[in-house]
DOMI-318783 format. One line per field, with one value per residue (C-alpha): x, y, z; residue number from 1; residue in three letters; chain. Coordinates in steps of 0.5 Angstrom, whole numbers, plus 500, padded with zeros to 3 digits. Layout:
east: [X	...]
north: [Y	...]
up: [Z	...]
paba: [NUM	...]
drenpa: [ala	...]
fikol: [A	...]
This chain:
east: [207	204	199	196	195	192	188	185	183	180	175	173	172	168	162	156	154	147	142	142	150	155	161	167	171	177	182	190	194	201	207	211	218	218	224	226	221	221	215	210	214	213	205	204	206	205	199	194	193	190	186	183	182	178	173	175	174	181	181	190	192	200	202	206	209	210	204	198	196	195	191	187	186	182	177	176	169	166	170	169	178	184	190	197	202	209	213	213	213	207	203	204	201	194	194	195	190	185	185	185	178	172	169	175	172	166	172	176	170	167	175	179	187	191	198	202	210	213	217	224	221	216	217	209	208	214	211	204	207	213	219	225	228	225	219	219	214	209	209	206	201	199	198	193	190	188	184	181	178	176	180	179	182	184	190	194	198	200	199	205	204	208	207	206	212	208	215	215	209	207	200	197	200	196	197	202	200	205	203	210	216	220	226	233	239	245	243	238	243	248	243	239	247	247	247	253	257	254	260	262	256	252	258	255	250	257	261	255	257	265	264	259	262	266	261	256	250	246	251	246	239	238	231	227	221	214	211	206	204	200	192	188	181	179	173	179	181	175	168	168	172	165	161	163	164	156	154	157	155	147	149	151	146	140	133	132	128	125	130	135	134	137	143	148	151	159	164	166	173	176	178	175	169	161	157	155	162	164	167	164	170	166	167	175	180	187	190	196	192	195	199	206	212	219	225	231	235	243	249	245	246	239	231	225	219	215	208	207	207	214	218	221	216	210	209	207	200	195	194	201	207	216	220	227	234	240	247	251	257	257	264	266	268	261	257	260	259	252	251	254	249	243	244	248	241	237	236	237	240	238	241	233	226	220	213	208	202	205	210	212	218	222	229	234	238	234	240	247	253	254	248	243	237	236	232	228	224	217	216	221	219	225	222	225	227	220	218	212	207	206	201	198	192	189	185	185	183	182	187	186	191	190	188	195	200	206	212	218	223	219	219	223]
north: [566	564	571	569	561	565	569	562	559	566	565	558	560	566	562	560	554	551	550	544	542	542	543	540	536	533	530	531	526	529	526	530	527	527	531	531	537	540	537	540	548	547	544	551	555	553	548	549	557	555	551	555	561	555	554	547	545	541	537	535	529	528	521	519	513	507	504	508	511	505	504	510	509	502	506	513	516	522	526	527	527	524	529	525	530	527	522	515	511	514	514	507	506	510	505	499	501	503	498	492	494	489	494	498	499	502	506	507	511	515	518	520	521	528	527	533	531	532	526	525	521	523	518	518	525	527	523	525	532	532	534	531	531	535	539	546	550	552	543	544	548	545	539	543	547	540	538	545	545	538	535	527	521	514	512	504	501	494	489	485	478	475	467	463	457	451	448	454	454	461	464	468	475	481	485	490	496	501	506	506	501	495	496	491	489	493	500	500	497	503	508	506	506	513	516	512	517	524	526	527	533	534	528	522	521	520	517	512	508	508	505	500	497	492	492	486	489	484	483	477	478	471	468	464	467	466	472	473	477	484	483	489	485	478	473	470	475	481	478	475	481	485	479	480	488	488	484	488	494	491	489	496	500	503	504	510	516	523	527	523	527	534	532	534	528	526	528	525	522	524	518	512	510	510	505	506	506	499	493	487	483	476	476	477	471	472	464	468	471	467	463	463	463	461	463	464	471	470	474	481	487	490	488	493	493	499	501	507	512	513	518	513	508	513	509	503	501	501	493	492	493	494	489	491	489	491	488	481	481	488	491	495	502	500	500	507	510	508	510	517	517	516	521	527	525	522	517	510	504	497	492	489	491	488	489	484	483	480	476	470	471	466	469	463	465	470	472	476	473	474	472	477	477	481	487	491	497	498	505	507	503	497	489	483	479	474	469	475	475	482	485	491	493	499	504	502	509	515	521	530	530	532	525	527	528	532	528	529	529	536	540	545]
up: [696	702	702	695	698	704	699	696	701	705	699	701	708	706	701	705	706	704	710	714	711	716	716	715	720	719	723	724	725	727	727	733	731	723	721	728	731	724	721	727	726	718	719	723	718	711	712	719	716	710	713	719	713	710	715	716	723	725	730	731	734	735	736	741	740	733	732	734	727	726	732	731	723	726	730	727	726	726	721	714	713	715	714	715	717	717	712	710	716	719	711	712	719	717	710	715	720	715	711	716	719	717	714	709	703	707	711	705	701	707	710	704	706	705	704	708	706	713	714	713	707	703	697	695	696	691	685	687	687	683	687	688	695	701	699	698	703	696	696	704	701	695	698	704	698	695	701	702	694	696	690	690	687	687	691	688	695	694	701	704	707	711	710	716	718	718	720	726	728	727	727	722	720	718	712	712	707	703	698	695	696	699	700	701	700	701	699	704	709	708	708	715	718	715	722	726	721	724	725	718	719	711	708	712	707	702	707	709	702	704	711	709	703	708	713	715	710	706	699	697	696	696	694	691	688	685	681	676	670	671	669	668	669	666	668	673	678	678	677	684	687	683	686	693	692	690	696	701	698	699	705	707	704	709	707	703	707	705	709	705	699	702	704	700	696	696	693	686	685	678	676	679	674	675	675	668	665	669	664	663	664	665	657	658	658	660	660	663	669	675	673	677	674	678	678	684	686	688	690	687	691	691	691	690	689	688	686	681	687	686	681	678	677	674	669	672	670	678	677	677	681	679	680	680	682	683	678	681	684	685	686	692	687	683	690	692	685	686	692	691	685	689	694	688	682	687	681	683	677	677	672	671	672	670	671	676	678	684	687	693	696	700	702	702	708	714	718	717	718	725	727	727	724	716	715	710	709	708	707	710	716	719	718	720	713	712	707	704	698	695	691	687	691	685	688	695	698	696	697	696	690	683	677	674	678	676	673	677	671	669	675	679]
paba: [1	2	3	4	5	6	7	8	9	10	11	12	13	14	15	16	17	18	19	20	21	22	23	24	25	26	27	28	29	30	31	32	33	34	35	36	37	38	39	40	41	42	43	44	45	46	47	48	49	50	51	52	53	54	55	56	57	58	59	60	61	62	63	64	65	66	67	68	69	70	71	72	73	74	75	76	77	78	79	80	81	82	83	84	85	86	87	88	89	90	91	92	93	94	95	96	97	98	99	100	101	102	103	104	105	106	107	108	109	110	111	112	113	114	115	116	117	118	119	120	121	122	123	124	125	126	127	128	129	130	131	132	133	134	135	136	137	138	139	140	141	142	143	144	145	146	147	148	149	150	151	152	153	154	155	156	157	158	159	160	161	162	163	164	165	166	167	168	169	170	171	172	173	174	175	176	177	178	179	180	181	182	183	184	185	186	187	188	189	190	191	192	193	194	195	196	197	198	199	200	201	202	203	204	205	206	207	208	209	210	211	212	213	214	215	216	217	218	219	220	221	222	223	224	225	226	227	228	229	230	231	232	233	234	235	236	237	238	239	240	241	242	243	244	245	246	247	248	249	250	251	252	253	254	255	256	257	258	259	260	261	262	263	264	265	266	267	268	269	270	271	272	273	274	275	276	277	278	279	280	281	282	283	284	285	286	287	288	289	290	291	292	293	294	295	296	297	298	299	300	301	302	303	304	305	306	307	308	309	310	311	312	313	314	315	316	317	318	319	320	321	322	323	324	325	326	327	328	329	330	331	332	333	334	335	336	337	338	339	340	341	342	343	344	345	346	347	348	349	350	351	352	353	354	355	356	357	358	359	360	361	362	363	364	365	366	367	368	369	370	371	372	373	374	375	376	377	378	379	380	381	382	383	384	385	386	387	388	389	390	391	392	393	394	395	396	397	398	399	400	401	402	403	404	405	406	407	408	409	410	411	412]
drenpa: [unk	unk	unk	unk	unk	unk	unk	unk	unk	unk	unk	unk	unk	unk	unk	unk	unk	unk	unk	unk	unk	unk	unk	unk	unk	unk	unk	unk	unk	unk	unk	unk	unk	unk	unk	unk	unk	unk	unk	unk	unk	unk	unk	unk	unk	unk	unk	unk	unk	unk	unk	unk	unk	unk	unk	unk	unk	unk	unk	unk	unk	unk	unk	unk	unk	unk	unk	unk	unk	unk	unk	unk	unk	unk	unk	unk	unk	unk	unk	unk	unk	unk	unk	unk	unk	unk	unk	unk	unk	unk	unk	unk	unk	unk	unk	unk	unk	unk	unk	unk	unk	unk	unk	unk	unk	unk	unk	unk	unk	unk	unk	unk	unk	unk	unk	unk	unk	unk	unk	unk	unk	unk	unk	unk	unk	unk	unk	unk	unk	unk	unk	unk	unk	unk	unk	unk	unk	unk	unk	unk	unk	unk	unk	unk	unk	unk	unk	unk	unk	unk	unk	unk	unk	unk	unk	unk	unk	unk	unk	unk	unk	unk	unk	unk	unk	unk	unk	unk	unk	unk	unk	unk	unk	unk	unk	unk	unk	unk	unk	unk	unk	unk	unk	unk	unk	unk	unk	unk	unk	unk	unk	unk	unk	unk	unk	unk	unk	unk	unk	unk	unk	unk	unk	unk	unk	unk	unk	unk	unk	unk	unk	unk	unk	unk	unk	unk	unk	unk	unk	unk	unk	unk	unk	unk	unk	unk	unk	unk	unk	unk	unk	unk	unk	unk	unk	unk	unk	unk	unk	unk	unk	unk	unk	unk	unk	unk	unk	unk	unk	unk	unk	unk	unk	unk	unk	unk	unk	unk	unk	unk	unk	unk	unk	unk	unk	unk	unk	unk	unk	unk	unk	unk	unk	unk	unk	unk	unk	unk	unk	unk	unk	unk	unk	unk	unk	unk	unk	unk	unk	unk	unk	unk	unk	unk	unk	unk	unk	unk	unk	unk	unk	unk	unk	unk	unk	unk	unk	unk	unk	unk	unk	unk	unk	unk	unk	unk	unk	unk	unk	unk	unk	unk	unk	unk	unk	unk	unk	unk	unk	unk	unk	unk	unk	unk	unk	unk	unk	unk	unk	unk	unk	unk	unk	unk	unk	unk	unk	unk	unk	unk	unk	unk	unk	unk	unk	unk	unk	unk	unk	unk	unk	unk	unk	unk	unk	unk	unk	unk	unk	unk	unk	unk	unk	unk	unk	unk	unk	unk	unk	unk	unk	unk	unk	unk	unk	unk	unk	unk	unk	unk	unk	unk	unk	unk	unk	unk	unk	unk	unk	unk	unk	unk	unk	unk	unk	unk	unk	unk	unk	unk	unk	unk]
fikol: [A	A	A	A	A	A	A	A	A	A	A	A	A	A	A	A	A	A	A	A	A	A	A	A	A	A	A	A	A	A	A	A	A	A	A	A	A	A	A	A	A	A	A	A	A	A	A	A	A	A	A	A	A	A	A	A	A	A	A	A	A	A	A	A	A	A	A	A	A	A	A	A	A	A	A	A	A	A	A	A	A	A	A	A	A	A	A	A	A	A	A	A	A	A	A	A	A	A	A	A	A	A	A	A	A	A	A	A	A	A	A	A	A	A	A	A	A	A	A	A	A	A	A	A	A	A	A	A	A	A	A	A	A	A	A	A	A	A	A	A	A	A	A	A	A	A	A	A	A	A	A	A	A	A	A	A	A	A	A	A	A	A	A	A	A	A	A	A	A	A	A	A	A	A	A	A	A	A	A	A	A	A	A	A	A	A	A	A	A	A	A	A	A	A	A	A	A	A	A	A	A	A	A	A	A	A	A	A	A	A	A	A	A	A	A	A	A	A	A	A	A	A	A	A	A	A	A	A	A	A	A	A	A	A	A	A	A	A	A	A	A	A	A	A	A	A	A	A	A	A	A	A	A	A	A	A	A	A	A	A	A	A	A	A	A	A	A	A	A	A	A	A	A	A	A	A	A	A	A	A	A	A	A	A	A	A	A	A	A	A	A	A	A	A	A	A	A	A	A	A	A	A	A	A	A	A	A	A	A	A	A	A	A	A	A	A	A	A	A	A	A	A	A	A	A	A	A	A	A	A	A	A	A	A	A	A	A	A	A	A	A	A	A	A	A	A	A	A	A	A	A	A	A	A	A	A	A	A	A	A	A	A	A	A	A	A	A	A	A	A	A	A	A	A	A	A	A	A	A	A	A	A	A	A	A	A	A	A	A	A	A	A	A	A	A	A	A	A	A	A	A	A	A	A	A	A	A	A	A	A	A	A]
């Protein structure tokens, strides 16, 4: 397998270039510790030949602690690409720090995310390319095969905000980012307790379920919630979104020169539109775009909300988030078959599901029973239980990926 991908991408590396077109830099962010060391062992194996035979110039920057994808993503330049090699967690660190910037719809266009799946989790990876649990090495490949033919499109993430405490006092939160799902409850409770059971060796994943179903995890995912009805467009929501867009645009452009005329032009993403195919969405009225609906969340098990980079949630338009919970007063044979059923099918069940454009979150109660403060996974990555605003951020940045991704339910 790997002789016939090396093959392919010999080919890339061997065409001419045309005068004056420089090469192609890109910058590797590898997570050392992803899959506890054997991330970095599959990279050199499956991924960083096919990119050297490519003739990409790779720069590989491993990063040492949490937070300083983030950091680098504030700052980066002088590359024409960032490849992600690791999991969820760091995904959502580059996301965040990409789109933090003052500048991160000109930063978004101008570094292009690849999406290696070398984490622990690789949630997003495996709705972009079709594959249930860990990635098989010929998905390594075809996920660097994408970054070397320069095959682009758009990525959807939605943006969690942390509301401020008038009561508290708190200051302003940044954004968080994600480009698959927030994850709480007791399900998410047991699996992050999985580890403590090591010594069931490959059962733990089982056993998790067993232990944790008399243990102090979140039972009631209680809350008051706000949310809206998706909108794809209306003179509410995108004309002063297009306005501000076209300022900044003007703002940002530099006067044309003669020279600029030999520099090749960049790569078109497949499935954003051209100026000329935009809608004039000043003459759509949507009543409903906005408009708040209220309800409240008691004694439920399991809430996520997810985006459409999940293999479960494809069908999800971008504009619109998954808002899905778990039963009421779940029982504890029910819990245990449920999550049995997660880790056997890897297909997860929810008593509702509805389709959003975004929502507030204000949970009831932020601490357990002993006292400690409640948790929830954002991308895998652990968060204090917060009053929160989510929304759909639809084609936020671009990654290497085909336009229509494989639907897990068909592959192999």
């Amino acid at each position: 397998m790997m002789r016939a991908f090396c093959e392919k991408a010999m080919v890339y590396g061997e065409c001419s270039k045309p005068l004056g077109e420089p090469e192609r830099h890109i910058t590797v962010l590898l997570n050392p510790a992803a899959k506890d060391g054997k991330g970095k062992v599959q990279f050199e194996r499956y991924c960083a030949p096919l990119l050297h035979l490519a003739g990409i110039k790779v720069a590989t920057v491993r990063t040492e602690n949490e937070g300083q994808a983030r950091d680098l993503m504030e700052i980066m330049e002088n590359t024409n690409a960032v490849v992600v090699a690791g999991g969820d967690g760091t995904l959502g660190e580059v996301l965040t720090g990409l789109l933090r910037r003052a500048d991160h719809s000109e930063a978004a266009r101008k570094l292009p995310l690849g999406i290696l799946p070398l984490g622990n989790t690789n949630t997003s990876t495996a709705a972009i390319w079709g594959f249930r649990g860990n990635p098989e090495p010929r998905h390594l490949a075809e996920a660097t095969m994408a970054i070397v033919e320069d095959i682009r499109r758009p990525l959807d993430v939605m943006e969690i905000t942390p509301l401020q405490s008038v009561e508290e006092g708190e200051s302003p939160s940044k954004p968080v980012y994600a480009a698959s799902m927030l994850e709480w409850g007791a399900y998410r409770d047991a699996v992050d307790r999985k580890d403590v059971y090591w010594y069931w060796s490959f059962l733990k994943k089982y056993m998790t379920y067993v232990f944790s179903s008399y243990k102090d995890i979140t039972w009631d995912c209680a809350a008051e919630v706000e949310y809206s009805v998706p909108c794809s467009g209306c003179s509410r929501c995108r004309v002063n979104i297009d306005q501000e867009n076209t300022q900044r645009n003007s703002a940002a452009e530099t006067p044309r020169r003669w020279w600029m005329a030999y520099i090749p032009k960049a790569k078109p993403v497949v499935g954003r539109k051209s100026d000329e195919e935009k809608i004039d969405y000043s003459s759509i009225i949507n009543e409903e775009c906005g408009v708040m609906h209220k309800t409240t969340f008691n004694n439920i098990c399991d809430v996520t909300v997810s985006t459409r980079n999940t293999p479960q949630s494809l069908d999800v338009p971008s504009y619109a988030l998954s808002l899905k919970t778990g039963p009421a007063n779940i029982g504890t044979l029910e819990f245990i078959k449920e999550g049995w059923s997660r880790e056997w099918d890897k297909v997860k069940s929810y008593a509702s599901e509805i389709n959003i454009g975004e929502i507030i979150l204000r949970p009831s109660e932020k601490k357990t029973e002993k006292g400690t403060d409640q948790e929830l996974n954002i991308d895998s990555e652990t968060f204090e239980v917060r009053p929160m605003k989510i929304k759909a951020r639809p084609s936020a940045v671009t990654i290497f990926a085909p336009a229509d991704p494989p639907f897990t339910a068909h592959s192999g």
